[in-house]
N, C-alpha and C positions, 0 to 999 in steps of 0.2 A: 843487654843481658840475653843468654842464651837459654835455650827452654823451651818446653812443653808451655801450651798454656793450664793454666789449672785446673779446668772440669769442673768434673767431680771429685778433686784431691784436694781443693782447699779446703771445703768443709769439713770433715777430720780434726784439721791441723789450725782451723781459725782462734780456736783458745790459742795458739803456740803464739799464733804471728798476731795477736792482739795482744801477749805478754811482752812479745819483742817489741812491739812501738812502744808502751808506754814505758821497757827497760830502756830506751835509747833516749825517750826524749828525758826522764829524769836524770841517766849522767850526761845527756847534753847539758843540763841545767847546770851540773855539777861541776861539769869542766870550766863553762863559762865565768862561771861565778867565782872558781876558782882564781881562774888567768887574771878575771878583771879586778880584782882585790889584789893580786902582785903589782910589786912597781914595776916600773918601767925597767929593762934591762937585766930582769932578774932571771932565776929558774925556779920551775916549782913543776911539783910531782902532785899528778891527780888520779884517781881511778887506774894507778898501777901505771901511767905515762909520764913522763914529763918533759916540760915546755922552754922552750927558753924566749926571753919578750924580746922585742925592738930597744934600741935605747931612743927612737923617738917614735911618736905618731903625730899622724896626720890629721887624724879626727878630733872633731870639735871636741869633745870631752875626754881628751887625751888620752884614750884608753887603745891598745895594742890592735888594729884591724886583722893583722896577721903575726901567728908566731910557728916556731919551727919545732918538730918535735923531736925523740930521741935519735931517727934512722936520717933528719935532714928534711925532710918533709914540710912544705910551707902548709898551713892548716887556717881556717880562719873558723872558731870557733863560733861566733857568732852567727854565720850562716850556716855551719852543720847546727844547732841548737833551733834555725828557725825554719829549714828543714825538717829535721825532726817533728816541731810540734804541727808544723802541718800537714805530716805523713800520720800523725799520732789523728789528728782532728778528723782528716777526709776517711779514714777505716770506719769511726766509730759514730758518724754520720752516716758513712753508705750502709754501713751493716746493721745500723738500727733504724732506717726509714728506706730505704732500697728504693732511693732515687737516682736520677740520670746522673751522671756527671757533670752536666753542660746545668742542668738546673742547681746543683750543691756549689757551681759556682755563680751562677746568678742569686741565692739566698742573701736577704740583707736584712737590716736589724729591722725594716719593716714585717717580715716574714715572722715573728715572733709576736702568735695575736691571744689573745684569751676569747673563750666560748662559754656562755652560762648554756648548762642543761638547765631545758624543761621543766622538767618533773621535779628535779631535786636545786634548782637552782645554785646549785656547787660550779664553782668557775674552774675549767681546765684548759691550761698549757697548750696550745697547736700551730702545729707550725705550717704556714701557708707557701704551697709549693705555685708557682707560678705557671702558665703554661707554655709548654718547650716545643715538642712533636705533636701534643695535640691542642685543641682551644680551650680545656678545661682546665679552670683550677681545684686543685684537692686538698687536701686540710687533713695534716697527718698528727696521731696525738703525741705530745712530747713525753715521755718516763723520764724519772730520775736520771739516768744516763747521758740519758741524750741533755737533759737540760744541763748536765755538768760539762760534757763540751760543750754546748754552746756558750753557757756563760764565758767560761776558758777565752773561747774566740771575741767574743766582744768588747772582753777584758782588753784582749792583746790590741786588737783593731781602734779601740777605742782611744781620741786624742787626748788632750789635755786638760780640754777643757769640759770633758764628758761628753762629746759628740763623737757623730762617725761620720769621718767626710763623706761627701756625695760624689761618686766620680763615675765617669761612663764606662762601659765595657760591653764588649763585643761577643756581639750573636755570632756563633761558629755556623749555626745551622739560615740563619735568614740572613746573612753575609751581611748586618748592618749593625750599626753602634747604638746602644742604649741609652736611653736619657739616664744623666748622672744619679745614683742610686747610694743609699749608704750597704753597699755589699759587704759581705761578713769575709771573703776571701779578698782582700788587700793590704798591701806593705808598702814602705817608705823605699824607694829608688833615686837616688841624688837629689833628695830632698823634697819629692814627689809621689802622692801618694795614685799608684798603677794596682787595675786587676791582677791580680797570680795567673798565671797561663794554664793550661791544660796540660802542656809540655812540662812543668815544674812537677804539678802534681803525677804523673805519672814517674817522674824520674823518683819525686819522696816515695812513692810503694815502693817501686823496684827495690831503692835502697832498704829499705827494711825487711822487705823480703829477704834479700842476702844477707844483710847482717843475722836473721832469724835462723838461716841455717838449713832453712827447711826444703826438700827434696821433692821431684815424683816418686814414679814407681821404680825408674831407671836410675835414681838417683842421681839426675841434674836436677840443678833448681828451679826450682815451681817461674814460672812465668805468667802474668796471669793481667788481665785490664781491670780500671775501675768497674769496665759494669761486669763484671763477673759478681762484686757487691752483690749487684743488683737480682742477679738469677739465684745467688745463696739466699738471700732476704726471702725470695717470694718461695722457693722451697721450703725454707724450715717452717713459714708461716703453714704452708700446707697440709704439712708431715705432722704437726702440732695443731692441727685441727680446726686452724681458719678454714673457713668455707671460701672453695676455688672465683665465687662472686664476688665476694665482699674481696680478697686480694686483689681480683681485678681491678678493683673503684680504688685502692691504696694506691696500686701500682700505676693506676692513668692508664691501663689500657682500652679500647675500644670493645676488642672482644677478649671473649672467656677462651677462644683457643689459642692466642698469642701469650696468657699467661698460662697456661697447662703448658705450653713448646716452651717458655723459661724454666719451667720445674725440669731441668734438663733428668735429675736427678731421681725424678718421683718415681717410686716404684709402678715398674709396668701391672701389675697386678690389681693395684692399686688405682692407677687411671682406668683399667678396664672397669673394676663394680662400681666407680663414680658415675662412668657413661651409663652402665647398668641399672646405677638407680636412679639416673635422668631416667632412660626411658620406661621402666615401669612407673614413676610419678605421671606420665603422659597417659597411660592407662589408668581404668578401672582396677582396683587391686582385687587379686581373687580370694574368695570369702575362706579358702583355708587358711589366709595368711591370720584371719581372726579365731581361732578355735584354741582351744584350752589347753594350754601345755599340758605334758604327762611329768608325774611327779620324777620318773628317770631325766626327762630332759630339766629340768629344772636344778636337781643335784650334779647333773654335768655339768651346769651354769654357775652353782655354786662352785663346785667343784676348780672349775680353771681361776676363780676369785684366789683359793686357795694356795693353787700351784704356783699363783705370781711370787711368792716369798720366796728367795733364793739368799746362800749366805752372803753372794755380794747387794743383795738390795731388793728389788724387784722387777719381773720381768713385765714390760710395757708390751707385750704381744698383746693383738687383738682377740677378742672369742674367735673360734671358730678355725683359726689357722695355724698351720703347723708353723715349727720352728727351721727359720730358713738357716738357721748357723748350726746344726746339730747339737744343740746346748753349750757350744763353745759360748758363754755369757760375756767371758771377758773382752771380746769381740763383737760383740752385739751391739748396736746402734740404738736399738731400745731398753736396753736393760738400765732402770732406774737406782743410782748410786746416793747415796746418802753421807753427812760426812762420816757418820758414824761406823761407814764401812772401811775407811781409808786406812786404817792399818790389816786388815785382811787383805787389800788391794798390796801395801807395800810385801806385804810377804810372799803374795803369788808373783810382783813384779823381781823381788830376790833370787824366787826361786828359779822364777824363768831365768835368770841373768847367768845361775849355777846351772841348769840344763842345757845352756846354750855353750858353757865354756865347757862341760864335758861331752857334747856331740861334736862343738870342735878337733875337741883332745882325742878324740873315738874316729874322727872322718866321717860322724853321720851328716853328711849335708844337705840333705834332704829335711832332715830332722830340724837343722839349723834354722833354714827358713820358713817354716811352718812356726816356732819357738820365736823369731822374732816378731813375729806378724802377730800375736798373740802380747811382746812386750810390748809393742809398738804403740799397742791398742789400751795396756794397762796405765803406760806412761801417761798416754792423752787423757784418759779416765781421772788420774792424779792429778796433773795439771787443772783439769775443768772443777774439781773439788777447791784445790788450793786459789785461782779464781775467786769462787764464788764466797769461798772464806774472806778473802781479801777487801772484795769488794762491801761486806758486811760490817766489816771491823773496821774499814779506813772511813775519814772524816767526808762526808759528801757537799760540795759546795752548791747550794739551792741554782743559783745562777738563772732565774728567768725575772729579764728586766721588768719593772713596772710602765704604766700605761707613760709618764711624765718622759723614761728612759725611751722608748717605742719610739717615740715623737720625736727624739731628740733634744728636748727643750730644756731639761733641767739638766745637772751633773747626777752620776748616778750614784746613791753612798757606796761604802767601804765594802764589799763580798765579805759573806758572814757564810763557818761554816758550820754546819747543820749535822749532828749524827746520824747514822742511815733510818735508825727507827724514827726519826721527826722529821725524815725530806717532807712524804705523801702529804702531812698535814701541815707544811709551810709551804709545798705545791700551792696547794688550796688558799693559804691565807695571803700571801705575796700577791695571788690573779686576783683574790678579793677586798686590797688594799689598793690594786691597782684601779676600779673601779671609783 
């Protein structure tokens, strides 16, 4: 695939290409299920294509390995569908724990531990990252999210008999072979259960990338590697107000300046009063910083409270700093969207659709692109609402195994799925059964 690689352009657009995997991997589903339910010999029309079968196969359960579609095209659904959920799996992994690549595929069902806190003795979900480039291990917490792929993959990985084989795989970085492990990345190969390669999983993004559509600034297609993940993961955590430390210890790094050099993205201004207020903590702070506000500065305090209210939502600007977009909001990285604004949103996105086809019709083309960079921005704004609806209203499947599952030792029952408002409190109860 040809391309830029991504930067700073994939975060923008990561709602886009997180809606794109999991649009491809459900009509993968859908295709599959479709062809495999046809008999043999037949034709059948799915998701607007259609198939025509073999009149025999070769596979043990007689089902069609390959069939042809309507231009002549040999297709085997089966492996675009397991494609799919592995480009669907390895996004929503890297982009919700922003680890290495070489580690999301060494994760095995051992890797899925429970933690009692302290103080509240409540059992939480973490997933034990092992160590790759350095000798430390880290222990990252699992969300609802993340525990819905995982289950997903364990589901899939998982045999017949409710176990995960143990098979070896290979250190890319210590050039040597692993003692057999029940790894959460493996498939069935002529009857043999093999790691996934690195090669594989790169090839599933690509593809989804281009089926997603999605552009740079030049309009070629985004290019982009798995750890690029990894540099979005430790930005947004930053930009959202984790402390540059505490990422560090997420991310496994050694030092604080290797994860500030990943925030490729963070604002320059931004890394400067961090340094800034490193080094005034090293001093004595000076005794005007403790003296009485005046009741002017205190109403300018209130004051910008006030000024966040805007008709699309509110604006997440810091105290003290100007507006880096000149109040273009719909544009703005911090302006805080609600759903309740989404049809204000559709009609500034109308409108702009109507200013842009009459700055065509007029020859303003200057006008044009300024007009779409403004839709561009309303679009993604819409997407990230319709998202976050989505994922509220659909069924959420709990998916973190119990302690008997972990072991390997028993079969695991039937995935029960859980409404979003009762995942948090069967988080909790599943880690406290599993005990």
């Amino acid at each position: 695939m040809t391309g830029r690689r991504a930067g700073g352009e994939i975060p923008p657009v990561l709602p886009l290409l997180v809606q794109a995997a999991d649009r491809r991997l459900k009509e993968a589903k859908i295709r599959l299920a479709a062809i495999d339910a046809a008999p043999l010999g037949s034709t059948v029309t799915v998701l607007g294509e259609t198939f025509t079968l073999p009149q025999t196969s070769k596979r043990a359960d007689g089902r069609p390995g390959r069939v042809w579609d309507e231009h002549g095209n040999r297709r085997n659904p089966q492996a675009e569908e397991k494609r799919a959920f592995f480009a669907w799996t390895t996004i929503e992994i890297l982009r919700h724990t922003g680890i290495r690549v070489e580690e999301l595929l060494e994760l095995s069902h051992h890797s899925i531990i429970r933690y009692r806190l302290p103080n509240t003795e409540e059992i939480v979900p973490l997933l034990q990252i092992a160590p790759s480039k350095t000798e430390k291990e880290r222990l990252l917490l699992i969300n609802p999210e993340l525990a819905d792929v995982l289950s997903a993959l364990v589901a899939r990985v998982r045999q017949g008999d409710g176990r995960i084989k143990s098979i070896p795989s290979y250190d890319m970085h210590e050039k040597t072979w692993n003692s057999p492990m029940p790894v959460l990345y493996q498939w069935e190969v002529s009857s043999e259960q093999r790691p996934i390669s690195l090669g594989f999983i790169r090839a599933a993004l690509i593809d989804t990338l281009e089926a997603s559509g999605l552009t740079d600034n030049n309009g070629k297609p985004l290019h982009f590697q798995p750890h690029d993940f990894r540099r979005i993961f430790i930005t947004d955590a930053i930009l959202n107000g984790l402390p540059p430390h505490i990422a560090q210890v997420i991310a496994g790094h050694d030092s604080i300046s290797t994860t500030m050099g990943y925030a490729a993205i963070y604002p320059s201004d931004v890394i400067e009063a961090h340094r800034a207020f490193i080094a005034r903590r090293r001093q004595m702070r000076p005794t005007e910083e403790y003296r009485a506000i005046s009741t002017e500065e205190w109403d300018e305090f209130l004051g910008h409270w006030e000024r966040r209210k805007l008709a699309l939502g509110e604006c997440g600007r810091a105290y003290g700093t100007d507006c880096a977009h000149e109040h273009a909001c719909v544009r703005c990285p911090v302006l805080i969207v609600g759903p309740t604004e989404r049809p204000r949103l559709e009609e500034i996105r109308d409108n702009l659709r109507d200013r842009i086809a009459e700055a065509e019709r007029e020859g303003w083309f200057g006008e044009v692109e300024g007009l779409s960079a403004s839709l561009s921005a309303a679009e993604v704004k819409i997407a990230t609402l319709d998202s976050r609806r989505q994922r509220r209203e659909s069924a959420v499947f709990l998916g973190i195994p119990s302690l008997n599952q972990i072991t390997a030792r028993t079969s695991a029952p039937a995935p029960q799925h859980l409404p979003p408002e009762a995942t948090r409190t069967a988080l909790r109860k599943v880690a406290a059964d599993s005990t």
